[in-house]
N, C-alpha and C positions, 0 to 999 in steps of 0.2 A: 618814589621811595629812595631813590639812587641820592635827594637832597639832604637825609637824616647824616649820610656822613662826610659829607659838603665839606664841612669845615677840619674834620681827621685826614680827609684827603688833600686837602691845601697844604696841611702842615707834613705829612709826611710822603704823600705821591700815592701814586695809582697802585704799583704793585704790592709795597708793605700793605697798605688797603685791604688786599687780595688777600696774602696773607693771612693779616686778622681774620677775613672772614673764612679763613677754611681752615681756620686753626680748632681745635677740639679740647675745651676746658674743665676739668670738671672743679665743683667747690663744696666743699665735704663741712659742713655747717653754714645754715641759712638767716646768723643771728643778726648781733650786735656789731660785729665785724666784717660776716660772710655778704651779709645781705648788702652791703657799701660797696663790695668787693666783687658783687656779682654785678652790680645794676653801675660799678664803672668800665667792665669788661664789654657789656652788652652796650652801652651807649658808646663804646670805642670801636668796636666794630667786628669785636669777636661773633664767629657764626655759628658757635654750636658751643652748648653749654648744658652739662648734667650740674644740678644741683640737689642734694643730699640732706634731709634732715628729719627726723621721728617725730618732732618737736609739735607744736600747738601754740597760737598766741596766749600769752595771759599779760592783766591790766597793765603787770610792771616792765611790759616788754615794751612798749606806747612810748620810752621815751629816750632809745637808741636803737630800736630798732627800723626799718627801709618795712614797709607794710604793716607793720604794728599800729591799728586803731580803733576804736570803739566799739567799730564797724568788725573789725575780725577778728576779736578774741574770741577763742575756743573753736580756730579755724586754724586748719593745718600751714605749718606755714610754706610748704612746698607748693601746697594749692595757689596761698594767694600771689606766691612768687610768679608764677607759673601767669596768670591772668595778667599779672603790671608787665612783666618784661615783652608778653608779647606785645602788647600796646604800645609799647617803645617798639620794637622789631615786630612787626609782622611774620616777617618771613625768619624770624630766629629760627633754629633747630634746639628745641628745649626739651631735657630729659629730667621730669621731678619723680625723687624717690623719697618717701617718708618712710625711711630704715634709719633703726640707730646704727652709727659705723663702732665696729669693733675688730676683734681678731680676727672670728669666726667671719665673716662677711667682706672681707674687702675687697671681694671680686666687682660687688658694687662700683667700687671704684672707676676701676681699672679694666673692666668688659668694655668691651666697642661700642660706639653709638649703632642703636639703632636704625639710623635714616643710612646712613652709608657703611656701616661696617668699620668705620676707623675707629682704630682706640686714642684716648685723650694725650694730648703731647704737654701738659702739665697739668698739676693740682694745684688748688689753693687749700691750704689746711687753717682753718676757720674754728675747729674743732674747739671744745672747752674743759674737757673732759682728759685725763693727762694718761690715764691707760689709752685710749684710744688713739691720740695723739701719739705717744709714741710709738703702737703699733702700726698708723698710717704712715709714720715716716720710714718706719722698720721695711714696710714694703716697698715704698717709694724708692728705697734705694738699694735694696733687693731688684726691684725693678727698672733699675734704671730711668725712672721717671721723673722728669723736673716739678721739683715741690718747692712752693711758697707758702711758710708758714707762721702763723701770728701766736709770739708769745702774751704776756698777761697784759691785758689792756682795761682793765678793773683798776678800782682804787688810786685812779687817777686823773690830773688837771689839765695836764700841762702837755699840747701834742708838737707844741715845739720841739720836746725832749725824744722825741721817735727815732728810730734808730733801723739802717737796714744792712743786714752782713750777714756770713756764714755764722753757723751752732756755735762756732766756734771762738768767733768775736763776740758772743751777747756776753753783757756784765750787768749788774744790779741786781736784773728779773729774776725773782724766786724761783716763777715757772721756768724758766729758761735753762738754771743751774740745776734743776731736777731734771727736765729733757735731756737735758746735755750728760748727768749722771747716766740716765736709763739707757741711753743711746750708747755712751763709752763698753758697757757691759757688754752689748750687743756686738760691739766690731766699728761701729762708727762716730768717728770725732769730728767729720766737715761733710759737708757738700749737699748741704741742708739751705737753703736760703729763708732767714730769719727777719721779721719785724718783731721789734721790740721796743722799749721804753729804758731809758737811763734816769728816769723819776722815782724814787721811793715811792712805796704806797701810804697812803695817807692814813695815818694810824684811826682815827676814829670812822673808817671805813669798814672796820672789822664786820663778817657775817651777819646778818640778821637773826634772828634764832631762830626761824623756821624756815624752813621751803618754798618755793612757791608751791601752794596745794594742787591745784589742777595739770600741772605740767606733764610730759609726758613724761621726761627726763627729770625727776627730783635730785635736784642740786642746793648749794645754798645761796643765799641773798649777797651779791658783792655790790655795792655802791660804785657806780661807773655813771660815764656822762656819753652825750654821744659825741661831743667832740673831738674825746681822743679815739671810739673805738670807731667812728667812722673814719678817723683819720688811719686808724689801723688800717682797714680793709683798703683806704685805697689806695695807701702804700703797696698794700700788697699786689693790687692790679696792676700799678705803675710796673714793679719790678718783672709781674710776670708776664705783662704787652710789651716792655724793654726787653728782656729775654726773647720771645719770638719773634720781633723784628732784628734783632743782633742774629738769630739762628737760622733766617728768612726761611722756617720750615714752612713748609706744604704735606700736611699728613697724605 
């Protein structure tokens, strides 16, 4: 088993290694983003990982989403997470919850793993949903917790234009300037760590008129590719595996 991180170990040594694997992650949406973002943490060599979502595949998720297919729509997607990542890790420590994150809940989050008692030494926020999102980071930094999180990666081409900084440096993203509004109110202007886009959205990307029907969560249709939002997500691992080997934490 010791050969799956053969080559993470070449490039960074034995101890950061160690490290990753006793580092505690969790990733609070399991989509278009999160599921990029989870399944680059677990091939890096993170060892314990909550992953968070209410959600259900449906047909239109088939083609940016990491487990979305034929095969598992109208199947949770925490489940099927849950079955692929141990097949990459065996010996993962994996915690799936199919809870929607909100206010009222975010103990989810942020409660200790089960297997050892440790709580998570960062979030990934994956989320898509912008009350929630800003109440996860509201806690995040109430909390003192290191959070990584992905502004709007919809309605776009171009993952060249990706962009990684504090709340505080994001420019363009709609979502971003709303976060960054709802967060000012609250007491906080930085210390947010942001993925973002410096690409306009692509005007005839506009809504769908309907829903997707079957979903857990009814939201509306946004035109996305998986190139940029997987490049989101693993932006976001990059930053938040560079953060813990910069902190060389051991929970």
């Amino acid at each position: 088993m010791d050969n799956i991180f053969s080559r993470v170990r070449a490039l960074i040594g034995d101890k950061p290694l160690a490290d990753l694997a006793d580092a505690h992650v969790v990733v609070a949406g399991y989509g278009a983003v999160g599921s990029f973002a989870t399944e680059a943490l677990v091939r890096s060599g993170i060892g314990h990982i909550r992953i968070i979502d209410a959600d259900r595949y449906e047909v239109t998720n088939i083609n940016r989403q990491l487990g979305a297919t034929t095969a598992t729509v109208g199947r949770d997607k925490v489940a099927v997470g849950r079955e692929h990542l141990l097949e990459i890790n065996p010996r993962l420590d994996i915690e799936c919850r199919a809870e929607l994150i909100g206010a009222e809940n975010l103990g989810c989050v942020g409660c200790a793993f089960e297997s050892d008692q440790q709580k998570p030494v960062a979030v990934i926020d994956a989320i898509d949903t912008i009350d929630a999102k800003v109440a996860l980071l509201e806690w995040c930094s109430a909390n003192h917790t290191e959070v990584f999180s992905s502004m709007g990666a919809a309605r776009k081409l171009r993952p060249e234009l990706i962009r990684s900084g504090d709340i505080s440096q994001t420019e363009v993203c709609p979502l971003a300037r709303e976060v960054r509004k709802r967060l000012r109110k609250l007491g906080i202007e930085r210390g947010i760590h942001c993925v973002y886009s410096i690409e306009r959205a692509i005007e005839q990307s506009h809504c769908a008129s309907d829903p997707e029907s079957g979903a857990v969560v009814r939201r509306p249709q946004l035109g996305s590719m998986i190139t940029v939002t997987g490049s989101f997500g693993l932006c976001l691992a990059s930053n938040c595996i560079q953060w813990i080997l910069s902190e060389r934490h051991i929970p």
